[in-house]
N, C-alpha and C positions, 0 to 999 in steps of 0.2 A: 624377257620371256613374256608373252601375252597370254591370257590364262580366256577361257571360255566356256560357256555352260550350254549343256544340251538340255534340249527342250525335250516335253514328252514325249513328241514325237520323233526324238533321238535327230532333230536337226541339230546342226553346226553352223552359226556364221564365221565365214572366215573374214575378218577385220581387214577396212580398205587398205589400209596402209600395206599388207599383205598382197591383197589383190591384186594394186597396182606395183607392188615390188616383182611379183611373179609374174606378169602380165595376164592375168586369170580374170577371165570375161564373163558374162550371163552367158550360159549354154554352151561353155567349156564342160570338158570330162575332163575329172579328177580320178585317181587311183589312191584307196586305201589301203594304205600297208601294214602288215603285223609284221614284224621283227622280232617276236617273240617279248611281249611286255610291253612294245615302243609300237604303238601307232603314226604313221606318215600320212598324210596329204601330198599326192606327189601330181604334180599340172602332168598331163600327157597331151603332144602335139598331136595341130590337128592331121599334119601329117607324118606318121614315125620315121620311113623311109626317107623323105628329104630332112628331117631333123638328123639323123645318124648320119648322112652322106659326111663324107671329108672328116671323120673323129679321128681318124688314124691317119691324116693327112703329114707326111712330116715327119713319121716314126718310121725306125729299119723294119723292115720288110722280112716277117719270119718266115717266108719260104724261101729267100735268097740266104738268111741264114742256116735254115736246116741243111739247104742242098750244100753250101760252102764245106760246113762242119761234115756232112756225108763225103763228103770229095777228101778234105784232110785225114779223116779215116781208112780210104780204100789206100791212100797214100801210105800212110802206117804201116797197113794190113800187109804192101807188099818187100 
């Protein structure tokens, strides 16, 4: 755990070894998070749109499963 202190003016450094683990640049945006008690520092890309492209690349496809399980049901039904 790395521990750090806020200056008066309510700055924060975030420690290099942090920096360079997150890849967090001079004139990067950061987002701070409440969590209810729990503060985050979270990097946000500079682009969010190609950051998210491909997350669900690889996973089944929950409209080929609703329609399926829809299909087994009217099957049931009759």
């Amino acid at each position: 755990m790395t521990t750090m202190r806020v200056s008066q003016k309510g700055w924060v450094v975030i420690p290099a070894h942090l920096r360079e683990k997150y890849n967090i640049r001079p004139g990067d945006e950061v987002a701070i998070v409440d969590y209810g008690g729990v503060l985050s520092i979270v990097p946000l890309p500079e682009d969010p749109i190609k950051a998210a492209s491909g997350m669900l690349k690889g996973e089944p496809s929950l409209t080929e499963a609703l329609l399926e399980e829809r299909a087994k049901e009217r099957a049931r039904e009759r």
